[in-house]
C-alpha positions in Angstrom: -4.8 -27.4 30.9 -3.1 -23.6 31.1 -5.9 -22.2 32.9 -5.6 -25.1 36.0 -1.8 -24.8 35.7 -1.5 -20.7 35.6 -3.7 -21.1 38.7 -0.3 -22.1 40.6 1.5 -19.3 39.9 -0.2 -16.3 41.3 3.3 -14.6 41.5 5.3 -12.7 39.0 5.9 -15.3 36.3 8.0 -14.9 32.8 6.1 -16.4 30.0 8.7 -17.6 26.6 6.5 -18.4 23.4 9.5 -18.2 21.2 9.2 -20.2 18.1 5.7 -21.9 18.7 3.4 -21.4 15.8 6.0 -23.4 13.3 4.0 -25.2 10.2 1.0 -23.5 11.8 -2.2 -21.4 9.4 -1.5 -17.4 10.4 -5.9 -17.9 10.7 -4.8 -20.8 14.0 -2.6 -18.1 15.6 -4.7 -15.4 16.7 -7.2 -18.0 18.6 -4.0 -20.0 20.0 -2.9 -16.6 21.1 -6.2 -15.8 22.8 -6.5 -19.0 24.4 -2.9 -18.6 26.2 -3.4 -14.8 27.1 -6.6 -16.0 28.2 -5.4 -18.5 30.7 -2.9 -16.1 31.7 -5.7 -13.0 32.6 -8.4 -15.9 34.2 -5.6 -16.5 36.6 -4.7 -13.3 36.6 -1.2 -14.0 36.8 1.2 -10.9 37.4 3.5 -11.6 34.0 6.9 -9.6 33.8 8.1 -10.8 30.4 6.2 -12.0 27.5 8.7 -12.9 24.8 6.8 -14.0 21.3 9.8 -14.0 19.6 10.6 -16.0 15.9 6.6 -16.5 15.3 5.9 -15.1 11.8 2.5 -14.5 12.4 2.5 -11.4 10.3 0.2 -8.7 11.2 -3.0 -11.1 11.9 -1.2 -12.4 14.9 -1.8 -8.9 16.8 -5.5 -9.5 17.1 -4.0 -12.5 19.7 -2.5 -10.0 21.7 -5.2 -6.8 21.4 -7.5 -8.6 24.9 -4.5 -9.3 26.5 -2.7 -5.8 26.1 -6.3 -3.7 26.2 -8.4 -5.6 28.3 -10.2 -3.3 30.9 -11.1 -6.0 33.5 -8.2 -7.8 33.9 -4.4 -6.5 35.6 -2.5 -9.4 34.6 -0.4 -7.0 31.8 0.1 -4.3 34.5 3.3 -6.0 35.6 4.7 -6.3 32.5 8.6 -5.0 32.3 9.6 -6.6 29.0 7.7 -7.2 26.0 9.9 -9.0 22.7 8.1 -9.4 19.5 11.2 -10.2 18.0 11.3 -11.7 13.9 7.0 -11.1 14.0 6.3 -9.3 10.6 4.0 -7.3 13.1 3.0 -3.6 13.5 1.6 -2.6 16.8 0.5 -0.3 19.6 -1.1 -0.2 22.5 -3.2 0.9 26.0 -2.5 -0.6 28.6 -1.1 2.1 30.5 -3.9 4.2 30.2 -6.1 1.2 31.5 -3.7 0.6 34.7 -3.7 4.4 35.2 -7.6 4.2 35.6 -7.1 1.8 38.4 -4.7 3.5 39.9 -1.8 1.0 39.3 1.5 1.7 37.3 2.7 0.1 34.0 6.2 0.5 33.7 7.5 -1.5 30.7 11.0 -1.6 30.7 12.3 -3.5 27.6 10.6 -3.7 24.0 12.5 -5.9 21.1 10.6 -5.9 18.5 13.2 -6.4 15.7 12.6 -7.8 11.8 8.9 -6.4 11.5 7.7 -4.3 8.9 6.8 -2.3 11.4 7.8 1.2 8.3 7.3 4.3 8.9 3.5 4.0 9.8 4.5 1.9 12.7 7.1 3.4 14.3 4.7 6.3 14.8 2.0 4.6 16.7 5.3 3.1 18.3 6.5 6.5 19.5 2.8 7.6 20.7 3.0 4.7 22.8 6.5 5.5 24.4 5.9 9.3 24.9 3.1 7.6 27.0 4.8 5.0 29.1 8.0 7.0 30.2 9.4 3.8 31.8 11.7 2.0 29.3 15.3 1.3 29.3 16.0 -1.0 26.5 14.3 -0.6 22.9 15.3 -2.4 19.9 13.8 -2.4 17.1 16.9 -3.1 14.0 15.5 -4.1 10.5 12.4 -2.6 9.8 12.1 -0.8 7.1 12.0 2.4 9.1 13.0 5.9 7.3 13.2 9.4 8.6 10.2 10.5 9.2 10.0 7.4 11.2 13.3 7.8 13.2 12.4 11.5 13.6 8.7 10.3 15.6 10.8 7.9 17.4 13.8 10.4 18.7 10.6 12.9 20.0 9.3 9.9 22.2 12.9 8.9 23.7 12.8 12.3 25.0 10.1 10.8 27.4 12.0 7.9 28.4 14.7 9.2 30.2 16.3 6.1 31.3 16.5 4.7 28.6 20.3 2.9 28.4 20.1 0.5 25.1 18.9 1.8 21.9 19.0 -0.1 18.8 17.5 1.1 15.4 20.3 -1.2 13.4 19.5 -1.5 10.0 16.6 1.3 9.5 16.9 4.3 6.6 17.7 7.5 9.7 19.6 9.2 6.5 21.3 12.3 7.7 17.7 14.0 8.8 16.9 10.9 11.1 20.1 11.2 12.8 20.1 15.0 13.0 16.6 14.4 15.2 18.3 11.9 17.2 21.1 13.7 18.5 18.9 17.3 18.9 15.7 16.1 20.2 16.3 12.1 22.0 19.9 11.7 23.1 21.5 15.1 24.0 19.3 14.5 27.4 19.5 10.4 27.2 22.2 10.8 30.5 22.0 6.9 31.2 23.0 5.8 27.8 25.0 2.9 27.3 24.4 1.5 23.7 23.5 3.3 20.9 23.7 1.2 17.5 22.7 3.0 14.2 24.9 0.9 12.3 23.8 0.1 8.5 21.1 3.5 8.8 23.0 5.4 5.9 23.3 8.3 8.8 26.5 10.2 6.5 29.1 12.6 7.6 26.7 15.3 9.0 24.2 12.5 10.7 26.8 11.0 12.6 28.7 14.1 13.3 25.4 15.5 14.9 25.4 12.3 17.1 29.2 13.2 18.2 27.7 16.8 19.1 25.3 15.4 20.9 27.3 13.7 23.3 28.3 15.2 25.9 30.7 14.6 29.8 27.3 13.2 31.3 27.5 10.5 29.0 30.1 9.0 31.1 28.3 5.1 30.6 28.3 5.3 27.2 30.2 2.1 25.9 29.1 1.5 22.2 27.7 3.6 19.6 27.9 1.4 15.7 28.2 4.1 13.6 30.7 5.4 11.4 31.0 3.0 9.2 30.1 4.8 6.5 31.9 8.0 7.0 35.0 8.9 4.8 38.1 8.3 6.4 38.5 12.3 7.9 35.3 13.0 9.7 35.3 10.3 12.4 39.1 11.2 13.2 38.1 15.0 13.3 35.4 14.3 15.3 37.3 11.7 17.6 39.8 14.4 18.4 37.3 17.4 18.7 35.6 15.4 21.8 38.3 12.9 23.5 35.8 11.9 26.3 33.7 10.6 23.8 35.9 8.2 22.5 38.5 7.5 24.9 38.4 5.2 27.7 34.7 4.3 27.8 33.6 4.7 24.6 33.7 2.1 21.5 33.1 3.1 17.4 32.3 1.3 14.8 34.5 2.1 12.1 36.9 0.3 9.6 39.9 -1.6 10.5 42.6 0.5 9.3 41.1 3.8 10.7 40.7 2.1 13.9 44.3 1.1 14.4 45.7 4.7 13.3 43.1 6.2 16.1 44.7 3.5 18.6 48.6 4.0 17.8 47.8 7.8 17.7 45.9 7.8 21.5 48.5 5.4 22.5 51.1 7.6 22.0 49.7 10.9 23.5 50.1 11.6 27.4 47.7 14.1 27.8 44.2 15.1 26.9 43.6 15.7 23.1 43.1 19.3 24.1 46.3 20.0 25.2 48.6 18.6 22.4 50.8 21.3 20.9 50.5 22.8 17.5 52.9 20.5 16.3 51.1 17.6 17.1 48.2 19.6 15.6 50.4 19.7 12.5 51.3 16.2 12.2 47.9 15.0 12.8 46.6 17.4 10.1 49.2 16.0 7.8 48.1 12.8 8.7 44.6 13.3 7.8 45.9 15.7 4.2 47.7 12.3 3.0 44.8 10.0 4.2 42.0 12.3 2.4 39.0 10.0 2.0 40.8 7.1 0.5 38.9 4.2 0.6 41.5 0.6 1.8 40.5 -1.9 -1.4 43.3 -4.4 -0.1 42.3 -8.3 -0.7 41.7 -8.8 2.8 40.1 -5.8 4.0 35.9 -6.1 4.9 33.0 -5.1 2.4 32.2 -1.5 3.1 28.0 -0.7 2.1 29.5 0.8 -0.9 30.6 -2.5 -2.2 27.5 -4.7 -1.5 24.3 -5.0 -3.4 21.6 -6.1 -1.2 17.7 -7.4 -1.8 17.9 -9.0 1.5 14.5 -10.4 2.7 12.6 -8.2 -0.7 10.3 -11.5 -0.8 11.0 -11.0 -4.7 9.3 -13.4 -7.0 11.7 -13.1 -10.4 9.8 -15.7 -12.9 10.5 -13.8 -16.4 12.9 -11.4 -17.6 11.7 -8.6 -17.1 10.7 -9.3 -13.4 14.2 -9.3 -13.0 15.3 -6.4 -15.6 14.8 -3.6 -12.1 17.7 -6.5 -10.3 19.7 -6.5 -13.2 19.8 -3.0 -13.8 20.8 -2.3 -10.1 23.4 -4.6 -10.1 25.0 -3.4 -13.4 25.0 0.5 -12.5 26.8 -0.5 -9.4 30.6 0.9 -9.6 32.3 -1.7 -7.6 30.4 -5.0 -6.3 32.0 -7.0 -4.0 29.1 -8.8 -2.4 25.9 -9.8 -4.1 23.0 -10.4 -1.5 19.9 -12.5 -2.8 18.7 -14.0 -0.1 14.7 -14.5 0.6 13.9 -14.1 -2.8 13.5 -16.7 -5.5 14.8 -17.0 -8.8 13.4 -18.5 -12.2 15.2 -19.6 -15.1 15.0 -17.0 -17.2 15.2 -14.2 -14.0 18.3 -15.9 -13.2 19.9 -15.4 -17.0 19.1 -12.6 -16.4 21.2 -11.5 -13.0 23.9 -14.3 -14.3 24.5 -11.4 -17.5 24.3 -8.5 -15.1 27.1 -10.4 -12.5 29.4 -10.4 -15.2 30.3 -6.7 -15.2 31.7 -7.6 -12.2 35.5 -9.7 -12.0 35.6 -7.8 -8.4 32.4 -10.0 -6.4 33.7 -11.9 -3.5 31.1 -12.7 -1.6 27.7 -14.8 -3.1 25.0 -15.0 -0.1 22.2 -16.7 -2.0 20.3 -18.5 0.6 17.1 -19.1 0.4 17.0 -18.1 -3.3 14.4 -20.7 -5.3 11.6 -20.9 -2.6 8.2 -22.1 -5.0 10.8 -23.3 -7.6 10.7 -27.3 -8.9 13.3 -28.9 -8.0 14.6 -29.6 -12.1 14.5 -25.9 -12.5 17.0 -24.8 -9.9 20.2 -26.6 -11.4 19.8 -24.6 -14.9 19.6 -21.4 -12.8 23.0 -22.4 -10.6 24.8 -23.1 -13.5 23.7 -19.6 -15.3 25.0 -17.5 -11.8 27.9 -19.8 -11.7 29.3 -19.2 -15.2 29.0 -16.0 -14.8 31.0 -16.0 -12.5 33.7 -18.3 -13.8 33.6 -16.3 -17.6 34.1 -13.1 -15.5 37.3 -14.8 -13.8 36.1 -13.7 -10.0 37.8 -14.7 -6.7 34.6 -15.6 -5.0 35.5 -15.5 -1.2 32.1 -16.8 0.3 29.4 -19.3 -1.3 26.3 -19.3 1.1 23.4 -21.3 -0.9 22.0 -22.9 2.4 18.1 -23.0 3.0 17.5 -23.9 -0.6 16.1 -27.2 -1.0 17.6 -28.6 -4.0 18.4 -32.0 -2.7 21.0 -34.5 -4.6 20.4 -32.7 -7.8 21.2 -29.3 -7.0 25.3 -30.6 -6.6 25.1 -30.7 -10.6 24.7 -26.7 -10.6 27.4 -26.2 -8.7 30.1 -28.4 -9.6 31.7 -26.7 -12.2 32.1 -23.6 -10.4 33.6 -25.5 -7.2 36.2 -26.8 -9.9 37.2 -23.6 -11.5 39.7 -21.2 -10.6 37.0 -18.7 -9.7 36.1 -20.8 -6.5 40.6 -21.3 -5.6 40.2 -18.3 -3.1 37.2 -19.7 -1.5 37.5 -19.4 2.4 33.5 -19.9 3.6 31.3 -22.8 1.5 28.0 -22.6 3.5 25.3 -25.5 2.4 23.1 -25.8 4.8 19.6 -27.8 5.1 20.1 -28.4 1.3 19.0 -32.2 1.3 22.3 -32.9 -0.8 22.0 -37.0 0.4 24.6 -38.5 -2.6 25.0 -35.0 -3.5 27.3 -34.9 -0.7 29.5 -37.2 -2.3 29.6 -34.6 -5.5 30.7 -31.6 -3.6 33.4 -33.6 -1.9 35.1 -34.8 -5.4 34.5 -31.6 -6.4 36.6 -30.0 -3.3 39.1 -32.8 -3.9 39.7 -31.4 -7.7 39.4 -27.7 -6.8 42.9 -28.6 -4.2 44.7 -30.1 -6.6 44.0 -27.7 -9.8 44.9 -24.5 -7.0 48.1 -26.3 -6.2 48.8 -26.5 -10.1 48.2 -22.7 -10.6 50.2 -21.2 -7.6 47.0 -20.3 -5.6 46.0 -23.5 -3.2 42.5 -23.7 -2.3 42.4 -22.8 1.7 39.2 -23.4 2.5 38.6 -21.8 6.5 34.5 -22.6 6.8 32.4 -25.7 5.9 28.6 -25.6 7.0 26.4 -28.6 5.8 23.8 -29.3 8.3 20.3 -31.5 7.8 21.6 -32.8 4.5 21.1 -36.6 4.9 25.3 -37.4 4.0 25.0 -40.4 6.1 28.5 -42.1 6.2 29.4 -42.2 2.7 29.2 -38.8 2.3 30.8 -38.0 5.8 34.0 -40.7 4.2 34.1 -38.7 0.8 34.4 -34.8 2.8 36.6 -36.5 5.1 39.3 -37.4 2.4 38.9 -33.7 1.0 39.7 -31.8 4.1 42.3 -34.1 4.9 43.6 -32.8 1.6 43.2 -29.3 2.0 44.4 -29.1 5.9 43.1 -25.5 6.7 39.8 -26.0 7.9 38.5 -23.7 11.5 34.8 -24.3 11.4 33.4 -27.3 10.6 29.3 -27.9 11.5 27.7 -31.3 10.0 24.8 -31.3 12.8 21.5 -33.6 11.5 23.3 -35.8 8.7 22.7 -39.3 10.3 26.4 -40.0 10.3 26.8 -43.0 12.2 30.2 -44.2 13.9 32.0 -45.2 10.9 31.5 -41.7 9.3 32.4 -39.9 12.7 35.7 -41.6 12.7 36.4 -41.0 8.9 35.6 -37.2 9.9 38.0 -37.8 13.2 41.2 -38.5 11.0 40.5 -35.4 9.0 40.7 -33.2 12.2 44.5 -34.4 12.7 45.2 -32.6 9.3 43.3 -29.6 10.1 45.2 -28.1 13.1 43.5 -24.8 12.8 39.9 -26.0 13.4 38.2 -24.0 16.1 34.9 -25.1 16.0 33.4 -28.8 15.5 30.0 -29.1 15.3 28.6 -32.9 15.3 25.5 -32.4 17.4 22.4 -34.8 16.3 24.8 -37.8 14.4 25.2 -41.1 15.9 29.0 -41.0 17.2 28.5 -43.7 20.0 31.0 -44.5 21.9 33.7 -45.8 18.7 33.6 -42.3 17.1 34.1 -40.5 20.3 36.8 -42.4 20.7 38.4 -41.5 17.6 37.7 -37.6 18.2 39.4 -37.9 21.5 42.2 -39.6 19.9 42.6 -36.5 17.3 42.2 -33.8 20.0 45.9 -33.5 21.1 46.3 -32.0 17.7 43.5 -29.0 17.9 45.2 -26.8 20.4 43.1 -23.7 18.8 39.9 -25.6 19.3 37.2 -23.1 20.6 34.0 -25.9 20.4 33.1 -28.9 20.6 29.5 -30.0 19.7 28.4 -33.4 20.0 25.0 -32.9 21.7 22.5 -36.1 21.0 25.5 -38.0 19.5 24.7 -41.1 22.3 28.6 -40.8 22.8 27.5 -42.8 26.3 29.8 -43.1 29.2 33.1 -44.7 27.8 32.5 -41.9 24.7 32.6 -38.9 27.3 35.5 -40.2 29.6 37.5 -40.3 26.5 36.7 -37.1 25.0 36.9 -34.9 28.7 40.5 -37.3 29.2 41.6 -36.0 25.9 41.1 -32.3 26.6 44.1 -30.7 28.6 44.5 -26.9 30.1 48.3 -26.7 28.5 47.0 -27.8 24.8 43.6 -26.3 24.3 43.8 -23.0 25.7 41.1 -21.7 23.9 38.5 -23.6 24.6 34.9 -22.0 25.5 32.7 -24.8 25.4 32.1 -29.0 25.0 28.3 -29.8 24.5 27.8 -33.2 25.6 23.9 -33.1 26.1 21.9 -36.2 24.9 24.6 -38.4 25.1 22.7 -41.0 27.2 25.2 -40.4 29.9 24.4 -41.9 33.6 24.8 -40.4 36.9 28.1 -41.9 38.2 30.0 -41.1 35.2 28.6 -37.5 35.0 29.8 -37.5 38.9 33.3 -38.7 37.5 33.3 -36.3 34.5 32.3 -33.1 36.7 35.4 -33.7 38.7 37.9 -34.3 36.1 36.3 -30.7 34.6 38.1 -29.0 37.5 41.1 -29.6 35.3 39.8 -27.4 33.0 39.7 -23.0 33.5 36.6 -21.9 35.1 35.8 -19.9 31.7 35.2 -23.2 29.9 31.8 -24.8 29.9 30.6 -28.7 29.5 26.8 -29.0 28.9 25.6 -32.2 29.9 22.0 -31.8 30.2 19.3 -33.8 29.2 21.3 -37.5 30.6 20.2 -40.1 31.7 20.9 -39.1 35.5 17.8 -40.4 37.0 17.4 -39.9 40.7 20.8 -38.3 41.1 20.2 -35.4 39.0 18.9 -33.3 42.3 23.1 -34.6 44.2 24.6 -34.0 40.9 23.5 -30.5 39.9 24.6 -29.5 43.4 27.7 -30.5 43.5 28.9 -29.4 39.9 31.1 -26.0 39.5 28.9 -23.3 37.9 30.7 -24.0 34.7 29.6 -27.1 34.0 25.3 -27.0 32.7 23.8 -30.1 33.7 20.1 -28.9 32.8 17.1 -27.6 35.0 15.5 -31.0 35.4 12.5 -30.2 32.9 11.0 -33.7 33.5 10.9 -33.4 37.2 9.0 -30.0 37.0 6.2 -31.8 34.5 6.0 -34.1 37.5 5.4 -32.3 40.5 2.9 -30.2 38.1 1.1 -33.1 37.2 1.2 -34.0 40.9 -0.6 -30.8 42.2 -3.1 -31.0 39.5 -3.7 -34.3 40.3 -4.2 -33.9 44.0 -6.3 -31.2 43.6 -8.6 -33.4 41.5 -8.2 -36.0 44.5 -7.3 -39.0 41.7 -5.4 -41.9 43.5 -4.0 -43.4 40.9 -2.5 -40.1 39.4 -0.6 -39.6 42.2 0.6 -42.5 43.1 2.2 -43.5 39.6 3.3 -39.5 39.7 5.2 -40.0 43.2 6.8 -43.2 42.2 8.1 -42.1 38.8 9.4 -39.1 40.4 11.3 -41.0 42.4 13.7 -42.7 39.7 12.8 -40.1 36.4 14.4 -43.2 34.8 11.7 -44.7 32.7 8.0 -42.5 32.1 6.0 -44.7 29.9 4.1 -46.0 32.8 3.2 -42.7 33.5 3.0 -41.4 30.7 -0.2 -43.9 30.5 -2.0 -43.1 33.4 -1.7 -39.9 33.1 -2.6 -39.5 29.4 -5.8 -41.5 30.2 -6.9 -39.4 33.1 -6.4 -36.1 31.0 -8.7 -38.1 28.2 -11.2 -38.6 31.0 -11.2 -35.0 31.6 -12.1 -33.6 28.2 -8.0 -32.6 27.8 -5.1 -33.9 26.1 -1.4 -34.1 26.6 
């Protein structure tokens, strides 16, 4: 089927593969892979973009992609500008340029993402052969990869080559102070068409980043955003902010704590000339300044995680059965000085592992922050509530104010509730702000963790410190409506809700509206994300009715809620330009809505600022989806008629084949795209008769 459908497009053409190998063997991939690039070189297709993102094929996937990139006989990757490999767990390189040379063509790739690899030190070499080669990019990104110096040094020596390169983005490597150092001597000092550089989180130091501020120069007049000095004491990035004004006045941005930033803002504020004409008094002052500021690090309550407060084994794929697989965890997280956020996610914890880490958390009253998704991959499901309990006494026993709870992505079902509950009831969980259980399969569980919510309020209220809970995520966990009525009646207690996302719980009406009265009580709430439960038109109703109340609301998701017509008059009626200011976006997609009322609703959107969007795609618009896409304003998304396009593609294939029936049932469908079952028939059965499927 790709090869006789590439066939049609002989032009430039941009192929998206993101997220298609899902549930898939990593042995399938590579001959999948083939069997696309394959179609794409018979037709010999000129492809611009190939993005491959989000498919963890790990390093076996390559070999799909080694004909396509290589091959000698075909052009079809000659055209190629951008190339993402985005989330792969890849390693790669590559010669096609060599190849298009031969035939005396040019290969000018122009982007490469290639984030969240493994790519290491090994592969960011045979990266930087590749780009000294190419001398054509612009954009390369490749954050999270394990990358160290040595690495970061290969890489810098190939951005020499590329000298238009304007977006650079090693986020999250190891540069260390030697990486950086190679950076600003050997890639950016001639990089004149920079506009991002991020080397946030790559443990660059005071002489690393002050090398990068050497580095920059007048000609890097497009320079916007360089994420950086994070991690520098509170002196150096002011000394070095006032040594070169023009790199970080008017068109430059740096990353850099909250408090630091404001004194740099009040103190360029106030100046009226350059930095390099204030008089020695100002000179003075500032010094002063800087003398009482020292290297003083801001510890208030509110103030951010710096790195030196977090412990992270992020992504480590750790398996912790015993005790002593967990003993190097343990030990890390006791000799840390100050820990204020404990990152386990993508690792999985036994019983006794988690004793373990649950008596090594307890030198610690300061944690804050728990991110723990993703934590008992592998693990039965009677195991994980002993473990909970273990990390959640800690916790309690230690008396911490724990900010953040992010267990999401561990799939503990109803049972997992019982490991947490005691925690949510202490006075360790009164200052929690963000309660993130995501794709947990709670079901009744639900019910738990909304008496448990209830309890926490009222003990907080009792001790002086009342719960104010901000953020509540509990996607895919089957609530249904009486867990949507039990949360409901606990937020409506608390009041200070701003995000709330319950996408994928099958709540039906009855639930919605339950969740609808809480909203009246949470004025704050700037996001509301419903999308997948089964509002109809009775719970839009009641949303609409408790809209007056959100004037901070931001968004609105209630895609595939089947809200139908009456549902999306009443929700668009209820939202008004002098009340919800804020407002960026409604998603009313899947709603089953027809073509005359999207007509009606498009207009009464004019209401509404031009910056604020309404999705209503995938409706039930039928043969008015061609009138009603061009007559909308540009800021409301009514979809790119994806059903029509399957149409007319199975039309030319089927006139090409010269099959009657094909076409005939393809041209009347496409006349009405109400109702494809007929179709869908015909067509299936044709494919059949052709060897294919569909």
């Amino acid at each position: 089927i790709l090869n006789r459908s590439f066939s049609f497009f002989l032009e430039e053409v941009q192929v998206t593969y993101v997220d298609l190998f899902t549930g898939r063997l990593k042995t399938e991939i590579p001959t999948i892979l083939r069997t696309m690039c394959g179609a794409i070189m018979s037709a010999n297709c000129h492809i611009t973009e190939l993005d491959l993102s989000d498919n963890a094929f790990g390093p076996v996937g390559a070999e799909g992609l080694i004909v396509y990139l290589q091959q000698a006989d075909f052009q079809s990757a000659y055209s190629l500008q951008v190339l993402k490999l985005n989330n792969n767990g890849l390693g790669a390189g590559g010669k096609c340029h060599r190849n298009a040379s031969r035939d005396g063509l040019e290969f000018k790739l122009k982007t490469f993402v290639a984030g969240r690899n493994r790519l290491e030190d090994p592969g960011a070499k045979a990266l930087a052969e590749a780009f000294e080669v190419l001398r054509s990019l612009e954009e390369i990104s490749i954050p999270q990869n394990g990358i160290r110096a040595e690495g970061i040094c290969a890489l810098a020596s190939a951005f020499k080559s590329n000298p238009s390169l304007r977006i650079i983005n090693v986020n999250d490597n190891t540069c260390t102070a030697k990486g950086a150092i190679a950076l600003a001597e050997v890639g950016i000092s001639i990089l004149n068409e920079l506009e991002i550089l991020d080397i946030g989180d790559s443990l660059s130091r005071d002489d690393g980043i002050l090398s990068i501020c050497d580095a920059i120069t007048e000609q890097h007049y497009k320079l916007q955003v360089t994420d950086s000095l994070e991690q520098l004491c509170v002196s150096a990035p002011v000394k070095s902010s006032f040594c070169f004004p023009y790199r970080t006045g008017k068109n430059m941005k740096v990353g850099m704590c909250d408090p630091l930033h404001s004194i740099l803002c009040v103190y360029m504020r106030s100046s009226n000339s350059d930095v390099k004409e204030t008089t020695d008094a100002d000179d003075g002052d500032l010094n002063d300044l800087l003398n009482n500021l020292g290297c003083m690090k801001f510890t208030e309550s509110g103030a951010k995680a710096s790195d030196d407060d977090v412990v992270s084994f992020l992504n480590q794929q750790l398996k912790l059965d015993t005790i002593l697989d967990a003993e190097p965890v343990a030990r890390r997280i006791e000799e840390q000085t100050c820990m204020r956020v404990l990152d386990l996610r993508g690792n999985t914890l036994g019983i006794d592992s988690g004793a373990r880490i649950a008596e090594a958390i307890k030198r610690h009253p300061e944690l804050q922050k728990c991110l723990w998704s993703d934590m008992f991959t592998g693990r039965l499901k009677n195991e994980i509530p002993p473990i909970l309990k273990s990390l959640c006494s800690a916790m309690i026993s230690t008396n911490c104010h724990i900010t953040e709870l992010d267990l999401s992505d561990n799939a503990f079902g109803p049972i997992g509730a019982e490991g947490i509950q005691e925690f949510l009831v202490s006075p360790a969980a009164f200052s929690l702000e963000v309660l993130k259980l995501n794709n947990n399969g709670l079901g009744a569980g639900g019910k738990v963790v909304a008496k448990c919510l209830s309890k926490c309020f009222s003990r907080s209220k009792v001790a002086g410190r009342r719960l104010k809970l901000k953020t509540f995520i509990a996607g895919r966990n089957r609530l249904e409506v009486p867990g949507a009525v039990a949360l409901a009646e606990a937020f409506t207690k608390i009041g200070t809700l701003e995000e709330l996302a319950l996408p994928q719980n099958g709540i039906t009406s009855k639930g919605v509206e339950a969740l609808a009265t809480c909203f009246q009580s949470n004025p704050n709430l700037r996001i509301i994300n419903l999308n997948d439960n089964t509002a109809t038109q009775l719970g839009s109703a009641a949303i609409a009715k408790a809209l007056p109340s959100l004037s901070k609301l931001e968004v609105l998701n209630l895609g595939d809620c089947l809200c139908r017509d009456q549902g999306c008059h009443a929700i668009v009626d209820a939202l008004s330009p002098t009340i919800h200011k804020n407002l960026r976006e409604v998603e009313l997609s899947g709603a089953e809505l027809t073509g005359p009322a999207a007509m009606q609703i498009a207009e009464k959107w004019k209401k509404l600022p031009a910056s604020t969007r309404l999705i209503v795609a995938s409706n039930n618009f039928g043969g008015m989806f061609v009138q009603l896409r061009g007559m909308v304003a540009h800021n409301v998304v009514v979809g790119f008629g994806s059903a029509r396009l399957v149409l007319e593609l199975a039309l030319i294939i089927a006139q090409s084949d010269k099959n009657e029936e094909v076409v005939n049932a393809t041209v009347s469908v496409a006349g009405t795209l109400h109702r494809l079952e007929d179709f869908s028939t015909i067509f299936s059965r044709w494919m059949s008769s052709k060897g294919a499927c569909i």
